[in-house]
N, C-alpha and C positions, 0 to 999 in steps of 0.2 A: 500406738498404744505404749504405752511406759511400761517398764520393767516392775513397779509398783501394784499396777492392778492387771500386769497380764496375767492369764489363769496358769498354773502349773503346769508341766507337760504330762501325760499322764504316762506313767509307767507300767509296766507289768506286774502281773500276779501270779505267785508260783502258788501252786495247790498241792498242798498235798494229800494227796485220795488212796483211801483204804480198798483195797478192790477185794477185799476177802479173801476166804480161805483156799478156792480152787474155783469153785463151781462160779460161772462168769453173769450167773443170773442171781447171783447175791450182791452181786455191787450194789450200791444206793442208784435213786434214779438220780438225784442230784449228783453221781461220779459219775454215771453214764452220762449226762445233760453237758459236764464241764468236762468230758473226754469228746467231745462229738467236738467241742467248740474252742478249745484250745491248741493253736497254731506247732505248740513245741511239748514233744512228747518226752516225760524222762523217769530211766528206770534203771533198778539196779540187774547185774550179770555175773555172773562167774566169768572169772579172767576166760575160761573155755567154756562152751556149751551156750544153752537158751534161757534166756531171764523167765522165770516162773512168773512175776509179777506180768510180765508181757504179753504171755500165752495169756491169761487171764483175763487182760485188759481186752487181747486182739478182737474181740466181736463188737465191742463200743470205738474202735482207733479207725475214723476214717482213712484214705488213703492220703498220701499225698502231705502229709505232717511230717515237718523236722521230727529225726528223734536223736535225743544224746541217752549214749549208753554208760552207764557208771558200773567199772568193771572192778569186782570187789573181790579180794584176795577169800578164798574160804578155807582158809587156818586159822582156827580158834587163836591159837596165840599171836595173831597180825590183827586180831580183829578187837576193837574197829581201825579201818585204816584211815587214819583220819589226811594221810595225804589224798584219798582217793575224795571226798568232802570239798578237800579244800582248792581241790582241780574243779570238781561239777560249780560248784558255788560260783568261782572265777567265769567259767562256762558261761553259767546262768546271766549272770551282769550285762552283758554285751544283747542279751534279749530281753532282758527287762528293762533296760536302760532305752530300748524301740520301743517298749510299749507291748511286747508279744507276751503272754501269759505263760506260762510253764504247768503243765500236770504233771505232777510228779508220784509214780505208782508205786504202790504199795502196799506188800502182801501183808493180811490181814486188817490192821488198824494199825496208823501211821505211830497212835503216840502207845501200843502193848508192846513194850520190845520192840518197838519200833526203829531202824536204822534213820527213817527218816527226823528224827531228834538232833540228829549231827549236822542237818542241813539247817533246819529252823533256828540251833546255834550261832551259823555263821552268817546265815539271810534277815533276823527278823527285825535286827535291830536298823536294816538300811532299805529293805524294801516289803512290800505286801505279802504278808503269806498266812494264807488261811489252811487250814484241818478241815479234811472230809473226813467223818468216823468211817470205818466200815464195821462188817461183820469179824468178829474176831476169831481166831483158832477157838478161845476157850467155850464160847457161847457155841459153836460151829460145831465142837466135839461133843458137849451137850446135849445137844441135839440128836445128832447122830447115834449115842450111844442110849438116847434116850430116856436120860438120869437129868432131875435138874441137879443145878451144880448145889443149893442152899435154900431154906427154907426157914419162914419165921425170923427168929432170931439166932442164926447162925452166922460162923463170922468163915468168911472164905479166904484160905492162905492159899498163895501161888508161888510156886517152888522152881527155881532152876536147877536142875537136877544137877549141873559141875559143883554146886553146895560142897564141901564137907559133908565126909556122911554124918560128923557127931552134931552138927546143924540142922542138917535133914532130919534126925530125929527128935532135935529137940525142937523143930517147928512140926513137925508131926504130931508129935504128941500132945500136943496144946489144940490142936484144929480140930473144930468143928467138921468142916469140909477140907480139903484138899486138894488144889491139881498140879502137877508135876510137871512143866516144861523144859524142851531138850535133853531129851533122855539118852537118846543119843546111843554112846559106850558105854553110858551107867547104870545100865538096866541091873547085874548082880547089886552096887550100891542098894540103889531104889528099893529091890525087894528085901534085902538086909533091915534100911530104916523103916516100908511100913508093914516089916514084923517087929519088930522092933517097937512101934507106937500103936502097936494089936490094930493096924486097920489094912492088911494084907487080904483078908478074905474076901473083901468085896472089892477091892480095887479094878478098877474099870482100865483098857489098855484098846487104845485107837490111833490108826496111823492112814496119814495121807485123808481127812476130811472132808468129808461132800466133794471126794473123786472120783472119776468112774472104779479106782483099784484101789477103792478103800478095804481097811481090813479091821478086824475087832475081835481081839484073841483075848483071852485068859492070859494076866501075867505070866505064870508059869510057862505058856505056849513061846513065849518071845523069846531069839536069840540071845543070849546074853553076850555076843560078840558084840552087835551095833543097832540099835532098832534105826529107823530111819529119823531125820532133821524134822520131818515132818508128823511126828508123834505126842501123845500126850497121857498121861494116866489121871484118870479121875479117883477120888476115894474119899469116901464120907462115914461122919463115926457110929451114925446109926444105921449104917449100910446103903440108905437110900434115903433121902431129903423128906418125904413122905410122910415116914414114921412115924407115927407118937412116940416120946421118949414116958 
């Protein structure tokens, strides 16, 4: 057969799949279907301790699967590390280049603040990579605290709390809805800006999401030392999406 009309060889596909918030019965069946079936497992770590994405994944991870682990510095000012990107990507080559497909996990949804943005950077342009949505933190918190986040015709701002706080209130006070990610250290900020855009009294405060040690306090309850990574405040200007204005 001639080089002409031999067929391509076929390469691999790296996936990148949302595996949700915590709870490991929120993944999509389509992440569980391409986690059961894909040869090479990969996920992000803390340089020490257990990748959360992994824990999450662990009841869909047959045994007996490659995994590459992506050990990611977690000091806000290292982050992103984009030498840690540019090692896994390299990684990844050598199994896509056989033809082994790659799941790559990831907590929540790959492309909401997703880290995995920094891989589909340096993969898409040279080989297959598809998005699996997952469930999100926001949708997840939602839920949980069982407020919808917007109704009608509202428009929903999402907020990183590291903002400016003189930012933080002036997207506050423009929004219809509101939800606040990575609150982190900034929890005094936070309640500063939404007193500040008068939407303080109802503001909703939930950490660790569809966990077994979930928790959902009243701002005011929350430390104002550090809340956790895995936190969120919801707040809406008619108090709750419902309402008739």
């Amino acid at each position: 057969m001639s080089d002409a009309i031999r067929p391509p060889a076929r390469t691999g596909t790296v996936w990148g799949i949302g595996v949700g918030p915590g709870d490991p019965e929120l993944i999509t069946l389509k992440g569980a279907r391409l986690l059961a079936e894909a040869p090479v497992i990969a996920y992000p770590a803390p340089e020490t301790g257990d990748s959360f994405a992994r824990a999450i994944a662990a009841p869909h991870i047959p045994d007996g699967r490659t995994e590459i682990v992506m050990a990611m510095p977690m000091v806000a000012e290292r982050f992103p590390a984009q030498e840690v990107y540019d090692r896994a990507a390299a990684a990844f080559a050598d199994h896509l280049a056989a033809g082994r497909d790659i799941a790559v996990l990831c907590e929540g949804d790959p492309f909401f603040y997703g880290s995995f943005m920094y891989l589909f950077a340096r993969l898409a342009e040279d080989w297959p990579v598809r998005v699996v949505p997952g469930v999100s933190s926001l949708v997840a918190c939602a839920a949980a605290l069982e407020t919808p986040l917007v109704g009608r015709n509202d428009v929903l701002t999402v907020l990183p709390a590291p903002l400016d706080e003189d930012r933080l209130v002036a997207h506050l006070t423009r929004a219809d809805a509101a939800a606040i990610v990575k609150p982190g250290r900034h929890i005094a900020k936070i309640r500063r800006a939404l007193a500040a855009a008068d939407l303080a009294a109802d503001a909703l405060y939930i950490e660790r999401a569809t966990l077994p040690h979930q928790r959902i306090l009243p701002l005011d309850a929350v430390d104002e030392g550090q809340a956790p990574y895995f936190s969120m405040i919801l707040a809406h200007r008619r108090g709750r999406a419902w309402v008739l204005a």
